[in-house]
C-alpha positions in Angstrom: 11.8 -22.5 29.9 15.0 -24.8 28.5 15.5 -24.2 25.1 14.0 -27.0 22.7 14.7 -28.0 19.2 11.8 -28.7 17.6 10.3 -29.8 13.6 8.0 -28.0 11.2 6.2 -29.8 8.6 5.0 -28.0 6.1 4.9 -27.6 1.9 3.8 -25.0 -0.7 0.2 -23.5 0.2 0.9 -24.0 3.7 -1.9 -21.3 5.9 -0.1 -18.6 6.4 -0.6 -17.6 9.6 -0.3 -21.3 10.7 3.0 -21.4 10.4 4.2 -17.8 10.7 2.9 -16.7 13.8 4.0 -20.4 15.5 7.2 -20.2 14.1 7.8 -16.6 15.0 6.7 -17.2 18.3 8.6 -20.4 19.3 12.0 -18.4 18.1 10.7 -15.5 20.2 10.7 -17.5 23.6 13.6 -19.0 22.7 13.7 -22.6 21.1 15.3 -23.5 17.8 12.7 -24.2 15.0 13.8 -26.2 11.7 11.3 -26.0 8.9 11.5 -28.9 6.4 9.5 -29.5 3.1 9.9 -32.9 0.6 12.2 -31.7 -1.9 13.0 -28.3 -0.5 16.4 -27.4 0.5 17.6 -25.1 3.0 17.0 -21.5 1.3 13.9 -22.6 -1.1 10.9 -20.8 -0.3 7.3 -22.5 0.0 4.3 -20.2 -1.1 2.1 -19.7 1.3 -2.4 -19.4 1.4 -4.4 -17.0 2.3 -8.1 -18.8 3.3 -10.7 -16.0 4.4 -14.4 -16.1 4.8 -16.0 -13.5 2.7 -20.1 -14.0 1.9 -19.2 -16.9 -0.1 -20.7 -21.0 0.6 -16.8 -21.8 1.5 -13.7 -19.4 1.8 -11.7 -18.1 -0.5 -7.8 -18.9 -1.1 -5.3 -16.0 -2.0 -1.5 -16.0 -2.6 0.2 -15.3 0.8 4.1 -14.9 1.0 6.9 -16.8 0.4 8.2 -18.8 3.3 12.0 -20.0 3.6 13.0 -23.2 4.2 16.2 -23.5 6.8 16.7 -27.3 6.9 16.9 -30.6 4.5 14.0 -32.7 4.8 16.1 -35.9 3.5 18.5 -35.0 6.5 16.1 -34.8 8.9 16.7 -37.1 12.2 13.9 -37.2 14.4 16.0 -38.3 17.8 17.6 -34.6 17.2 14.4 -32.7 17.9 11.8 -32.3 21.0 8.8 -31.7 19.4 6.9 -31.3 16.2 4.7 -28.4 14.7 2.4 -29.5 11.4 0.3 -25.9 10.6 -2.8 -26.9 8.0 -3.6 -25.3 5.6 -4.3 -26.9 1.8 -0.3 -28.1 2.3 -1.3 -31.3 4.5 -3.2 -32.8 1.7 -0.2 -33.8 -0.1 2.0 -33.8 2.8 -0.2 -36.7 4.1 0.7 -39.2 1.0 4.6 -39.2 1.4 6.3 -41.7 3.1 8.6 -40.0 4.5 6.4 -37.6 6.0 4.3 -40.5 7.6 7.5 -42.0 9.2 8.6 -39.2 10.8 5.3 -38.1 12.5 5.4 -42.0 13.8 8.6 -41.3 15.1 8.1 -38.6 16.8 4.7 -40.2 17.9 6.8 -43.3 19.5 9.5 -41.5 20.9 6.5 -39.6 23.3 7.1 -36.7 21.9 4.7 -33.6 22.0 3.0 -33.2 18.5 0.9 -29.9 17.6 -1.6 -29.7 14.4 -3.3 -26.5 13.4 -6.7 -27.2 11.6 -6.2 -28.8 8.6 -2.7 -30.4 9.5 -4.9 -33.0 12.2 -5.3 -35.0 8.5 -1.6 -35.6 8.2 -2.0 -37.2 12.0 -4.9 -39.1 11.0 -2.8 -40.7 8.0 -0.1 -41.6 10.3 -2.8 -43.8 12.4 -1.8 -41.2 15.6 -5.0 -39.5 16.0 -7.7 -42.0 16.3 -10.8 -39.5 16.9 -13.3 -38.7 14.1 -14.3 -35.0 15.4 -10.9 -33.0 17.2 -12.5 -29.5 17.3 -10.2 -26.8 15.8 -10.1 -27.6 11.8 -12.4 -26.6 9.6 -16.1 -28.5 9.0 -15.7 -29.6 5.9 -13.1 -31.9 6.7 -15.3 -33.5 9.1 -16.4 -36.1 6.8 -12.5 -37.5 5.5 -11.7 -37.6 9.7 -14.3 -39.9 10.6 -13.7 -42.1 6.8 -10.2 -42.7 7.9 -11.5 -43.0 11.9 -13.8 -45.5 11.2 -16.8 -43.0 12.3 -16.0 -42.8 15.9 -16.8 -39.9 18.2 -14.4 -39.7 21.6 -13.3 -36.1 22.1 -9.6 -34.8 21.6 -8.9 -32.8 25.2 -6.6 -30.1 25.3 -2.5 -31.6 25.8 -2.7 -29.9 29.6 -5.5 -32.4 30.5 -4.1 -35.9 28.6 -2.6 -38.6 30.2 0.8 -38.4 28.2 0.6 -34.8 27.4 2.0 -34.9 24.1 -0.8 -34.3 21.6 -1.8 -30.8 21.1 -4.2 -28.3 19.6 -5.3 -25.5 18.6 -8.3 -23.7 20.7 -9.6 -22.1 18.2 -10.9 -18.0 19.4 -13.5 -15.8 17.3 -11.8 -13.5 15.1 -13.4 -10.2 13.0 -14.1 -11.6 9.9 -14.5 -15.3 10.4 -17.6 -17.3 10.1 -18.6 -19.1 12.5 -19.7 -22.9 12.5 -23.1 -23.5 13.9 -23.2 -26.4 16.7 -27.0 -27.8 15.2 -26.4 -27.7 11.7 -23.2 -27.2 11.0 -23.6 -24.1 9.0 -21.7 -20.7 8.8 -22.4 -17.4 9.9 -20.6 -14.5 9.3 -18.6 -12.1 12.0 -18.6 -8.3 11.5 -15.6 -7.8 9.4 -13.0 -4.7 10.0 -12.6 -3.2 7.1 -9.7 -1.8 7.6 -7.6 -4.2 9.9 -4.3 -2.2 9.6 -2.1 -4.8 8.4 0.3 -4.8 5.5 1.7 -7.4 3.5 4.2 -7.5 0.6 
């Protein structure tokens, strides 16, 4: 695979694991990743959430880690990069009311250029006027009903990037985890996964 340039999008209360593990692994195969944030500069840190699922009518939010920032988003030139990453999170729903932020995802929409959103971060495409589908599977339900306001209600299906014409929007297929409810296809409601209670993993 050529090594690629490509964007992150992201701000404070970013998922966690939305833009660590993508970040990690597109510097692991090789590409160069610059992660921006609206008055960050390179060496601030974002903080980053922790949502889980724990017996509760919606999930819970917890301090994750702090994230650093390695480029200027006011320097940022969208004919210098071959791709954009925007993780969710709670992040996009600020993200999604500056400018700046809209122009460059319109860029990078017009320039062709491939575009992945991880759950929540399909509202900052849906701002930009890019993703005009009311119910892309791979976010979380509750944000079902601000999709379709700003879709106009309709219903065509978002197919994976492999199987569109242009091949340049992408998503997330989202895969049960332990610990993650699950959304029921009839009603819409949740049902929780057998946790692990002890899952091994530390954090500081």
């Amino acid at each position: 695979m050529a090594k690629k340039k490509i964007l992150m999008l992201a701000g404070d209360f970013v998922e966690d694991y939305e833009i660590m593990v993508p970040y990690q692994m597109l510097l692991m195969v090789g590409h160069d990743v610059d992660v921006v944030s609206p008055g960050k500069k390179p060496g601030d840190v974002i903080a980053t959430a922790v949502h889980d699922f724990e017996g509760h009518q919606t999930y819970t939010e917890k301090r994750g880690h702090n994230f650093m920032i390695n480029a200027d988003f006011d320097a940022v030139d969208c004919a210098a990069y071959d791709g954009l990453v925007v993780p969710g999170g709670r992040s996009p729903e600020y993200l999604r009311l500056n400018p700046r932020v809209i122009e460059i995802i319109r860029e990078m929409d017009g320039a062709k250029k491939p575009i992945a959103a991880i759950c929540h971060g399909q509202q900052m495409l849906v701002s930009a006027g890019i993703l005009n589908v009311a119910r892309p599977r791979g976010a979380f339900l509750p944000a079902r009903p601000r999709r379709e306001a700003r879709c106009g209600g309709r219903r065509r299906r978002l197919v994976r990037a492999q199987r569109d014409s242009d091949q340049r929007l992408c998503r997330r297929e989202p895969r049960p985890r332990p610990g993650v409810a699950r959304a029921s296809r009839v009603d819409g409601s949740l049902s929780q996964a057998p946790r692990h209670e002890d899952r091994g993993v530390a954090v500081s």
